[in-house]
Structures are given as structure tokens and as C-alpha cells.
Phi, psi and omega in degrees: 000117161287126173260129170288154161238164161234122190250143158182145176262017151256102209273343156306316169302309206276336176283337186253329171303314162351289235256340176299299183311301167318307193292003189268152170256027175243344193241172187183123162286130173268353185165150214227118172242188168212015167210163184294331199274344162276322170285005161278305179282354174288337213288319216297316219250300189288316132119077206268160172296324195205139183244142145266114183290104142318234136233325190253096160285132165277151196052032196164176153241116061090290180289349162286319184307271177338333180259320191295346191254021171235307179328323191243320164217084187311007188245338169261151200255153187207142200219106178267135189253103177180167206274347177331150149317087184290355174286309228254337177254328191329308196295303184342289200280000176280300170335307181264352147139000166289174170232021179151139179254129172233145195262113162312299168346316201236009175304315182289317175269351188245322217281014168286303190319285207322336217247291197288337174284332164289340212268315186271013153102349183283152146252147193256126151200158178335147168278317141027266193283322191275004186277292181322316172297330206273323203282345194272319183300285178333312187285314183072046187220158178266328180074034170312124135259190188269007156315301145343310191302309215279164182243177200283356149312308193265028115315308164318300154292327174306318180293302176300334189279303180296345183268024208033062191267129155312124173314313188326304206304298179347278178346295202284333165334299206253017195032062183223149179291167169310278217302336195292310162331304176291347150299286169315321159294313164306293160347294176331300200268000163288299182231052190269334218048068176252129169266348194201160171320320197255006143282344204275293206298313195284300163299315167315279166331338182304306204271352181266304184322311180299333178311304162258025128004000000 
């Protein structure tokens, strides 16, 4: 039996991947965490074959989770789960050290498929996405958008901005000072091309709404 960790700050989402997971005969959750600082330490102690992730943590983000458990234990395979834009994270969460992304939309019908394919050593996404990466390759071009641009610190704020999260709030989030938080925004808006806070704030709502679509 491949053992699961289930990462998710929502306990409904960890119940119903839970009960997805149960009907299998191959597979078994060992442990369900909801903040980056318990899915560090389950990762640490239970040692599971594969954690599934989420990108949005309490104490944290979902691509920190993913480089700190590869950091330490390069042997658990990890597969993200989340409502997130999968064109603006996929390469991302390949990049910090998962094997594959699944659309929560679609969860329900793929992440068995997706958990055993990661299991095999392969990675998993959408044909979607893996039609974009091969055409980006072929074209020899990335095809960005500008989002694209931002790294995944200032993605993260930008998200938080749009969740109307307070810089204070932010600081304390992300264990980081105001000025840094307030850095990262200026970054956001060079290169987004924003002249002022409240274009930066607008477009950031734009985009967390289409997000949850």
C-alpha cells in the first residue's frame, strides 16, 4: 500500500481526497495536515510515499512546502492539488520539486489517475498544459504571460493583495518585515506596468476572482 499525507487548510477538501483515497485498494492516507508547519513535521516522522499539496497554506505557501520537503527528503513524491491557474504554476511547482498538478475542479476524476502516475515515477498534468509546454518547446519560445514574470514571492503577494490582506497582515504571514512585503510590491507594479497602488490592488482582485471561477 502507497502511503498518502494529504496537505490542505481546508478540512473538507482533506476529507473528501480522504474518502477518494479509501476506495482504492492500493493506496492509504497516513496523515492529513492544514499548515505548512505540520506537513513539515508529518513529512519529517511518518515518512509518506507521496504528500498531496495545495499552493494556499496557513503559515506558509505550497511551492516553500515543496522545496523544504525535497530539501530533506528527496524520496517523498509530491503531487499539487489546487484552484490555482495551472498555465501561471505548473512549470513553477515542477520547478521547486512536485511531479505534477491537478485542477481541484477535476480532482475528483483525475487525482487517483494523477497519485499513481506520480508513484511511477512519471509526471502529471492536464493535456491542456502538456500540449503548451511541448508547443513552447518546439516554437523555442515560452509564450509568457506577465505574470509570468513575477517570482513566486511576488506571486504570492500579489494573490494576498488581491485577497485584500493588509501589508501588516501580509509581514506577519509570510514571517517577513513591512519593508520587505512593501518591496515586493513595487517589483509587482515595475512589472506588471502599474503606476499606482490602487491599479496594482484592482488588477490583483481581477485576478483572484477569475481564479475562482
Amino acid at each position: 500500500m502507497a502511503r498518502i499525507l494529504i496537505v490542505d487548510d481546508h478540512p473538507l477538501v482533506r476529507t473528501g481526497f480522504a474518502q477518494l483515497i479509501g476506495d482504492t485498494h492500493d493506496l492509504e492516507v497516513c496523515g492529513e495536515a492544514g499548515t505548512m508547519s505540520e506537513a513539515l513535521e508529518l513529512a519529517g516522522t511518518i515518512k509518506p510515499d507521496l504528500a498531496i499539496i495545495d499552493l494556499s497554506l496557513a503559515g506558509g505557501s505550497g511551492l516553500d512546502l515543496i522545496e523544504h520537503i525535497k530539501a530533506k527528503d528527496g524520496e517523498i513524491r509530491m503531487l499539487v492539488a489546487s484552484m490555482h491557474d495551472e498555465a501561471l504554476y505548473a512549470e513553477r511547482v515542477l520547478a521547486a520539486g512536485a511531479r505534477g498538478y491537478v485542477n481541484k475542479q477535476e480532482a475528483q476524476d483525475k487525482i487517483i489517475l494523477a497519485i499513481r502516475q506520480v508513484l511511477d515515477g512519471k509526471v502529471y498534468l492536464s493535456e491542456r498544459m502538456t500540449e503548451r509546454m511541448i508547443s513552447s518547446m518546439v516554437n523555442g519560445k515560452s509564450e509568457k504571460r506577465d505574470l509570468d514574470s513575477l517570482s513566486n514571492r511576488e506571486l504570492q503577494v500579489f494573490g494576498m493583495i488581491g485577497e485584500g490582506v493588509s501589508t501588516s497582515k501580509m509581514a506577519e504571514h509570510l514571517n517577513l518585515s513591512v519593508k520587505t512585503i512593501e518591496t515586493h510590491q513595487a517589483h509587482i507594479k515595475k512589472k506588471l506596468g502599474l503606476s499606482s497602488a490602487h491599479e496594482l490592488t484592482h488588477r490583483a482582485i481581477r485576478w483572484v476572482l477569475e481564479q475562482s471561477k
